[in-house]
C-alpha distance (Angstrom), angle and dihedral (degrees) to the residues before:
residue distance angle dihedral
X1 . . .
X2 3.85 . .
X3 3.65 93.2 .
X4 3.55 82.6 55.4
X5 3.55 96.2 51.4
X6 3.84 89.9 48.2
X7 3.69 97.6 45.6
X8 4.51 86.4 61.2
X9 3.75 89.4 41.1
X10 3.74 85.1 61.1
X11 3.79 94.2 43.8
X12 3.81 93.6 53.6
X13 3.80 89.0 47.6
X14 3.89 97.0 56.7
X15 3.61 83.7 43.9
X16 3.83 94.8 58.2
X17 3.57 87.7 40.0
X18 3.78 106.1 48.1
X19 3.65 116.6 133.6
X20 3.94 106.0 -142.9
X21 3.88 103.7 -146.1
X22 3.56 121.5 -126.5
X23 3.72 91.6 -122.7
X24 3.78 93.9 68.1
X25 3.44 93.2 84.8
X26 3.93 88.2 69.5
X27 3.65 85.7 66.7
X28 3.85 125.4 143.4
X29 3.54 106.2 -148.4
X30 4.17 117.1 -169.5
X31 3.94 109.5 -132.9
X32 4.13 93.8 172.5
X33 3.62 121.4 12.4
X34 3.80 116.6 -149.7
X35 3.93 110.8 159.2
X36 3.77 133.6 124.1
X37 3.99 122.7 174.1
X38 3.69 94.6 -68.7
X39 3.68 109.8 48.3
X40 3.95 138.1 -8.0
X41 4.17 115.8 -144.5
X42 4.25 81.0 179.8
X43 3.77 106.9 166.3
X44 3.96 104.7 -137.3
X45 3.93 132.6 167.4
X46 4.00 84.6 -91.0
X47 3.59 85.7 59.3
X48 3.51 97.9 46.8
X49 3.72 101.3 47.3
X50 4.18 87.6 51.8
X51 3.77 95.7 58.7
X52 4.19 90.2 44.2
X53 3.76 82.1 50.9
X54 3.54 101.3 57.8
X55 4.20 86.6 35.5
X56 3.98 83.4 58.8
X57 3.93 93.6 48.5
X58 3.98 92.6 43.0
X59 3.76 93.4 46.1
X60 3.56 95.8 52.5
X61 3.63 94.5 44.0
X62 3.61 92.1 49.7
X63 3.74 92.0 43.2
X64 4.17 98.4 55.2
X65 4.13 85.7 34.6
X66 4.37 86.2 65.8
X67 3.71 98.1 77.2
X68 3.92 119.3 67.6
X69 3.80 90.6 -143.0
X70 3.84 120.9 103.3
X71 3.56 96.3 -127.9
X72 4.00 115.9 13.6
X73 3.58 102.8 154.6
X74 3.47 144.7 -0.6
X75 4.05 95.8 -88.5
X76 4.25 84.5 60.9
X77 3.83 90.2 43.4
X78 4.05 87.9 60.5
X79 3.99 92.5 41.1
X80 3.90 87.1 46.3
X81 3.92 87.3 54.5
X82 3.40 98.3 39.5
X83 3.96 92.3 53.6
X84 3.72 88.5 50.1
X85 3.80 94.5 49.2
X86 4.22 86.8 47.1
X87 3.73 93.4 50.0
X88 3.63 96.4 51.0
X89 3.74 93.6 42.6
X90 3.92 91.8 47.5
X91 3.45 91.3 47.2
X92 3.54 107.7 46.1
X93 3.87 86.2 48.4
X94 4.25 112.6 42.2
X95 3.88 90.4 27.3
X96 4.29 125.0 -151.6
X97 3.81 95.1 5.9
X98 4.09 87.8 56.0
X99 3.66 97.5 129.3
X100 3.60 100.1 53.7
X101 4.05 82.7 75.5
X102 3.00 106.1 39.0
X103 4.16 100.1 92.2
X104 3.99 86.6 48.2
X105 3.58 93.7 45.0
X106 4.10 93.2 57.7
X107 4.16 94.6 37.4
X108 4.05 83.3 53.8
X109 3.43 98.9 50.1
X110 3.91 92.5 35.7
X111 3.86 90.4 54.2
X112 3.53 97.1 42.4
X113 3.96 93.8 51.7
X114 3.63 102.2 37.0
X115 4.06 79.9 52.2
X116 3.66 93.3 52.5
X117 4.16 96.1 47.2
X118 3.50 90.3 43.1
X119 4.01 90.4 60.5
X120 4.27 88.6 48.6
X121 4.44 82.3 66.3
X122 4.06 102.2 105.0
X123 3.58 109.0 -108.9
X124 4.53 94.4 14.2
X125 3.59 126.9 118.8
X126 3.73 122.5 -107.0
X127 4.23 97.7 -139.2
X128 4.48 86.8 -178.6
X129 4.15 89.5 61.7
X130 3.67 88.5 66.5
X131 3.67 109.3 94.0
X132 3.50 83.9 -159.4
X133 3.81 90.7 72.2
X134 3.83 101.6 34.2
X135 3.88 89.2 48.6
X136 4.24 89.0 49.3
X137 3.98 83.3 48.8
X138 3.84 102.2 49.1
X139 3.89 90.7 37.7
X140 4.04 90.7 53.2
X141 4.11 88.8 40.2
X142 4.32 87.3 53.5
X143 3.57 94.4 42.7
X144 3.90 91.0 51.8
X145 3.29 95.7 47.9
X146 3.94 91.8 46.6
X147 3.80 82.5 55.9
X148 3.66 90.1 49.2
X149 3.91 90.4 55.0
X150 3.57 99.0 53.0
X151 3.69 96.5 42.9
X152 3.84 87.9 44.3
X153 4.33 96.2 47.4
X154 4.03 104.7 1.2
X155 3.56 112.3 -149.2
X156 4.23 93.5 -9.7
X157 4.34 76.5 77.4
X158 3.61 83.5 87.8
X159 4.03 97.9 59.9
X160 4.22 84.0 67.5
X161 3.60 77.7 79.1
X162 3.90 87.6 59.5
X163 3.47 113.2 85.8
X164 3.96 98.6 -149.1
X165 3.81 113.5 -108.3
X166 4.19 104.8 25.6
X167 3.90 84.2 84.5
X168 4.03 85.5 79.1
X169 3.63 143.0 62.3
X170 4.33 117.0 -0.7
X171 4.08 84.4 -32.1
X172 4.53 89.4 77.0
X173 3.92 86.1 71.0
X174 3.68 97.3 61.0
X175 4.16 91.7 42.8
X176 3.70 90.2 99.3
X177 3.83 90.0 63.5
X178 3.98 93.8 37.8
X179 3.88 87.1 51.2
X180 3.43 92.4 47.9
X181 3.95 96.4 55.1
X182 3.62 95.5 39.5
X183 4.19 84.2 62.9
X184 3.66 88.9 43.9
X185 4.33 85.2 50.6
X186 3.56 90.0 46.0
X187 4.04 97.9 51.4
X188 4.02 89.9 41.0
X189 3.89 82.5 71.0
X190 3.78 91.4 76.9
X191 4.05 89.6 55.6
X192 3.66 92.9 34.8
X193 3.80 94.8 60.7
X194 3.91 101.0 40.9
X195 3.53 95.8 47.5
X196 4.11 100.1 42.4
X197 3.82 86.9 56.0
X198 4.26 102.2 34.5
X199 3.81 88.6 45.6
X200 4.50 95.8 45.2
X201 4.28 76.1 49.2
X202 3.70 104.2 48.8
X203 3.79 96.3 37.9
X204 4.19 95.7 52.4
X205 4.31 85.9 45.0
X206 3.54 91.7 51.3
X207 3.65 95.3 44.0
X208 3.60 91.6 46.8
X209 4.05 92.1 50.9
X210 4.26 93.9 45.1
X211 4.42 78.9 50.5
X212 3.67 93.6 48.9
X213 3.61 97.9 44.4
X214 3.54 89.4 42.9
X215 4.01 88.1 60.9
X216 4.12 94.5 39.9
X217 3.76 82.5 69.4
X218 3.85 96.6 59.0
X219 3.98 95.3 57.9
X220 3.79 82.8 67.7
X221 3.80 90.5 66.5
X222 3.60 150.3 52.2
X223 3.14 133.5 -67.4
X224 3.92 92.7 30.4
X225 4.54 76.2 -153.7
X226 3.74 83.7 83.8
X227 3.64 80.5 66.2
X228 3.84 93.1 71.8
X229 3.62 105.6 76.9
X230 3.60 102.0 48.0
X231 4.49 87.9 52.9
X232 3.61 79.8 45.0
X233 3.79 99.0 58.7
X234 3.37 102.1 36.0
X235 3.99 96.4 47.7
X236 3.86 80.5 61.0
X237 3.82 98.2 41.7
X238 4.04 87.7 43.7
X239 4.08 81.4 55.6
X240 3.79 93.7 52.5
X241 3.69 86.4 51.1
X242 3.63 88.7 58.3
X243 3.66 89.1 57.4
X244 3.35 95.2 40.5
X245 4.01 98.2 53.5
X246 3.84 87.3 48.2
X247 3.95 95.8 45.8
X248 3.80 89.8 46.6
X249 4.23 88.2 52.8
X250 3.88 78.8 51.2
X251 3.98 101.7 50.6
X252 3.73 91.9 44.3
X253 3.92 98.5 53.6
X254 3.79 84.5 36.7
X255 4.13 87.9 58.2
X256 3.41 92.2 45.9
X257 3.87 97.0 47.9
X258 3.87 87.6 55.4
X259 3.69 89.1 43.7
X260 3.91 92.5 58.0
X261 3.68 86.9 44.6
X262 3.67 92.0 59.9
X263 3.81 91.0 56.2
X264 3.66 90.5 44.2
X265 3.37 100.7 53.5
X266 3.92 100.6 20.6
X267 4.44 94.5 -132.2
């Protein structure tokens, strides 16, 4: 019986004293299951955070697109600068065929950062520091633009992987191996893109959880002033993630900009 009695006592005390890792935020938590062997349509917290993503983006686009006027309100006044900023970027990067991108360009970087300040809500789910997702995106983005290639310059697609000048001279006999790692360059896109923006995402979170934590302990004690510095640090670090979430959006639709440009142009 007092074995018993010891053996709870000891339950209740690792249960008072668990330390929640930082990494359970990162979670994926099944609402529905629907699987079999073949394929799983599971609805998780991933899944649910996508879809109110997208919802977000669609309602505020549909909101400032209601009024005929340029600029109604201050929702159209970002959209108008954000368009502005897009077109000049997309131009001055792909060139004549500019406009083509231009929708894609804005529903990238729109998804990515509403995705990324979503995540910084207390108690969300950040769906972009899944590698999961980011690897999905960046592998539909390179197989798009690989599509776009051919159907752009057929079969002279391949001579991207040409660097101009080592098809002459001594340089032609090493082509093979120059060919060869300008494929491998090319592919390491898809891995290069996921992991620069899951990785920025999962190491901010985490450090924002250990900092958080770390203050939660210090309204426990006196003097509650010791609770200053931690607030203080982590309403600054909680800014830099703002920054960071939006330059991220930024890189990623820059990257793929350049990426279509490469296809376009063939340098």
């Amino acid at each position: 019986m007092g074995k018993i009695i010891d053996n709870r006592v000891k339950r209740e005390e690792k249960k008072k004293g668990r330390m929640y890792s930082p990494l359970e935020q990162f979670k994926i938590i099944s609402f529905l299951r629907i699987f079999n062997n073949w394929i799983d349509l599971s609805i998780t917290n991933s899944t649910f955070y996508l879809f109110f993503t997208i919802f977000a983006i669609l309602c505020l686009i549909s909101g400032s697109a209601r009024n005929n006027k340029i600029i109604s309100n201050k929702i159209n006044y970002i959209f108008e600068i954000l368009y502005t900023k897009v077109e000049e970027i997309v131009s001055d990067i792909i060139g004549k065929r500019f406009n083509n991108y231009i929708p894609f360009a804005i529903s990238l970087f729109l998804f990515i950062a509403f995705s990324n300040l979503i995540g910084l809500v207390p108690y969300s789910f950040t769906t972009t520091s899944h590698i999961i997702i980011t690897l999905t995106m960046s592998l539909t983005i390179i197989i798009g633009i690989t599509i776009i290639g051919f159907m752009r310059h057929s079969l002279k697609f391949f001579t991207l992987f040409v660097p101009s000048g080592l098809n002459q001279g001594a340089t032609k006999f090493i082509l093979p191996l120059i060919v060869f790692i300008e494929i491998i360059s090319y592919l390491s896109r898809i891995i290069s893109l996921s992991i620069r923006l899951s990785a920025n995402l999962t190491s901010g979170h985490t450090l924002l959880k250990i900092l958080a934590n770390f203050g939660l302990k210090y309204t426990f004690f006196y003097p509650y002033i010791l609770l200053i510095l931690p607030i203080t640090v982590l309403s600054l670090l909680f800014i830099l993630e703002i920054g960071v979430s939006l330059i991220q959006a930024y890189v990623f639709t820059l990257l793929t900009l350049t990426y279509i440009k490469d296809v376009e142009l063939l340098h």
